[in-house]
Structures are given as C-alpha cells and as structure tokens.
N, C-alpha and C positions, 0 to 999 in steps of 0.2 A: 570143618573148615576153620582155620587160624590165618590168620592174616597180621603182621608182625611188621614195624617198623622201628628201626633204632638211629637215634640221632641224636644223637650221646653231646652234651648231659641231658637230653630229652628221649625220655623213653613212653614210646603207645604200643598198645595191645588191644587188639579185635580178636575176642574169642566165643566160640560157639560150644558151651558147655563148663563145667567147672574143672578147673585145674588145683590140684592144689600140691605146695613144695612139700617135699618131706613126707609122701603118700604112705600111707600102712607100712610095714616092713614085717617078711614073717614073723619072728620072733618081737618082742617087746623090750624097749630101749632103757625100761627103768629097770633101776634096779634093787631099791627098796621095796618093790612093792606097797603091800598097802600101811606097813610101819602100822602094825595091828589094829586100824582103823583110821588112826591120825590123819592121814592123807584126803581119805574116804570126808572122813567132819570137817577140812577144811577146806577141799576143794566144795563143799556146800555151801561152805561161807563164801565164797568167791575168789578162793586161793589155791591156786593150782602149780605144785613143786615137783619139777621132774631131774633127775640124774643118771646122764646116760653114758653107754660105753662102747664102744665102738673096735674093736682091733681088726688088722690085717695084714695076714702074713701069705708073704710069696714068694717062689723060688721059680727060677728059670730051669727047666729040663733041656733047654736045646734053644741055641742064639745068645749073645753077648760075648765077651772077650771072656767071660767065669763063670760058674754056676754058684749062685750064692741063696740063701734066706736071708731075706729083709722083714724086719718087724714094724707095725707101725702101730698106734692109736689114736684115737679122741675122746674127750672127755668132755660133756657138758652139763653145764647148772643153769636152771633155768626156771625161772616164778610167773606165771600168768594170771594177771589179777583182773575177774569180773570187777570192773569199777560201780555197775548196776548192785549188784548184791550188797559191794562196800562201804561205799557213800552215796548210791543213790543216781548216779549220773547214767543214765537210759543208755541200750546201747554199746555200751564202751568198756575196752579192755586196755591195759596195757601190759607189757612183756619186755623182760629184759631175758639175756642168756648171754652169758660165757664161755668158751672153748678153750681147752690146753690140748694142744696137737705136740706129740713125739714119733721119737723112729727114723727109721731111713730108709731111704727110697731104690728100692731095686732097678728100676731103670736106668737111673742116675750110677748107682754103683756097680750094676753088670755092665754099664754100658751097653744097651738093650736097641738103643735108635728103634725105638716104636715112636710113632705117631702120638699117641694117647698114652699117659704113664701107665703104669701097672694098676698102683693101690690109691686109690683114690682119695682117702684118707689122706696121704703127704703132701702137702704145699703148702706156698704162699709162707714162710718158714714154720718150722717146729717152736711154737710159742702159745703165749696165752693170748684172748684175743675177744675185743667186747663185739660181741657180735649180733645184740637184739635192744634196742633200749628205744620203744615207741610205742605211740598212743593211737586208738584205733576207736576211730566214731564211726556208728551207723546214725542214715539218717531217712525217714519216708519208708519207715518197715525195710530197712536194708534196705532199697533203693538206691540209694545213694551211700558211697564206703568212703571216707579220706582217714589216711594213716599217714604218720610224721612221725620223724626223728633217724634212728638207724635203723635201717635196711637192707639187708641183702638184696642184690638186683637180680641174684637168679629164683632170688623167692616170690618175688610178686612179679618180674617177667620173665618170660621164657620158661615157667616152671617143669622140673622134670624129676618124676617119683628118681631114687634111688635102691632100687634091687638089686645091683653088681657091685665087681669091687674095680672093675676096670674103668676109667674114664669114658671111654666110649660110649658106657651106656648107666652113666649118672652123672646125674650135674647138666644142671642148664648150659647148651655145647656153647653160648657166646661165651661164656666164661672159664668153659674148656680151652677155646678154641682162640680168643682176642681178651688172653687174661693179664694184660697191660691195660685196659680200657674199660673192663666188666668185668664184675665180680661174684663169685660164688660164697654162698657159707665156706668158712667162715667167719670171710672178710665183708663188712658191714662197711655203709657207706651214708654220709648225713642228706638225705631226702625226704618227699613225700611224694603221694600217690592220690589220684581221688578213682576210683570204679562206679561206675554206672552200672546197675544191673539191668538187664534186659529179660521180662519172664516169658519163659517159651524158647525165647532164641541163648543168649547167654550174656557177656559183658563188653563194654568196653572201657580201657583205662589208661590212664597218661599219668606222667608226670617226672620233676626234674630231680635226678641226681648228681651229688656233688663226684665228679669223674678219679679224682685221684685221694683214695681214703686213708685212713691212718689203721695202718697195719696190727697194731696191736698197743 
C-alpha cells in the first residue's frame, strides 16, 4: 500500500515498506573498483568514493521520419562521508555527487512522437550538473531521519529502482511525466525532508522543496 500526496513545493509520502532510489542494478556502476584496497581502507574510515558510468545506445527499426543510432551517457563522482566514523557526530552522513550527461537523443532526432523518450539517460540538457550536496541525521535509533540541502525529488519521493533504458520504466514517473515542476536525478533541488519510521508497518514523510532549481 502507498499512499502519495504532492502539493508542490510540499511534498508527503505514506509508505508501507522500504523504498529505496537507485535500487541494485545488475552489473556494478564503479568502475575502479577496489584501487587495490584504497577504497576498501577508506570507506572503513568513513569515506565512501564511487565513479560511475552509464551509456545508452539506440536505434529505431521501424517508426520516425529515419532510422538513426543515438549515443548517450552519464558520468558520476560522488563521496559519502560516515560523519560518526570521522568526527564523531552519531548517526550522520553526508553526500555530495556530480553528473556530466552527453549525446543525443533519438527520439527528438528520429522524430519518434513516443510518449516516454527512448534513452533515459538524455535530458534536462547535456551538461554538467550538482546534483547531491546534503546532510543526513538520524535520530531515536533511526526513528526519526531529517536530511537538508540538495535533493533529488524523485530520490526521496516517488522513488523508482532503475533497470531499463526507456522512460517508462525508470525514473520516478512525476518527473517523467510533470518534469516542469518535479525533478529527477540529475536535477537536484534546495530542500529538506524529515521520515518517520514506523517498525512493522513502514514510513511516513514530508517536506518542502524549492519548485524551480538551478539546472547546472
């Protein structure tokens, strides 16, 4: 059961179980690996450094005014710092991330008139783009979550794993679907959030975003 209310720049969420953005994906998004243990020793310290990659390529066999290949990617940098581990502050992490999106978009250049674009990767322009720079308290044994600063609004509501390459079936659809008004990674927006955990049943959470963010 979800139960979903959006009333923009106020957004609540009633949810019955854990959600979470950016769920597993088969393959793994780093690509250093373990930089022959470096990684491993300092995500122990409380420093977690990931860089990812992303590409998408697709071509129309049938529909549009042409048959073409379109190339797209994404590239992200991104540090999560246990603030417990580093100075001590119980609790608390905070996270910044980057994106530079390239390519071009087959839908737009076959002229395709689908619904939902092709490569999901393409939007919101081919740029670079800050897109994580916030602080995350727990508090009452996680009980209680408030996170502040930049935020993706399809990451803390509406969240929806990513396993295709079509729109349709990744990306939180308000932001598919009313992406003048809500936004997806990896367009970040200046907010906070407080979550309520509920144990046994799941969560609820609210909180106000700024509606019109700065793009990059």
């Amino acid at each position: 059961m979800r139960i979903q209310w959006v009333i923009l720049p106020l957004v609540f969420l009633a949810c019955a179980g854990k959600i979470e953005a950016g769920a597993p994906q088969p393959f793994s998004d780093d690509l250093f690996l373990g930089w022959d243990g470096l990684r491993t020793s300092l995500r122990e310290d409380g420093i977690d450094l990931r860089v990812g990659y992303t590409s998408e390529t697709a071509t129309n066999i049938q529909g549009g005014d042409k048959e073409l290949w379109r190339y797209a990617d994404q590239w992200t940098f991104a540090a999560t710092l246990d603030l417990q581990r580093l100075v001590g502050i119980e609790q608390a992490q905070f996270r910044i991330a980057i994106t530079d999106r390239n390519g071009r978009n087959l839908s737009a250049d076959a002229q395709l008139d689908d619904l939902q674009q092709v490569q999901e990767v393409y939007g919101n322009n081919e740029t670079w783009y800050w897109t994580q720079f916030w602080y995350d308290q727990k508090y009452l044994d996680g009980k209680l979550d408030w996170k502040i600063g930049r935020l993706t609004g399809g990451g803390d509501f509406a969240a929806f794993s990513c396993e295709f390459l079509n729109f349709t079936f990744c990306g939180a659809a308000p932001g598919n679907i009313a992406g003048g008004s809500w936004y997806n990674w990896p367009v970040s927006q200046w907010a906070t959030r407080v979550k309520v955990n509920v144990g046994g049943f799941g969560y609820f959470q609210g909180g106000p975003l700024r509606s019109t963010p700065t793009i990059s």
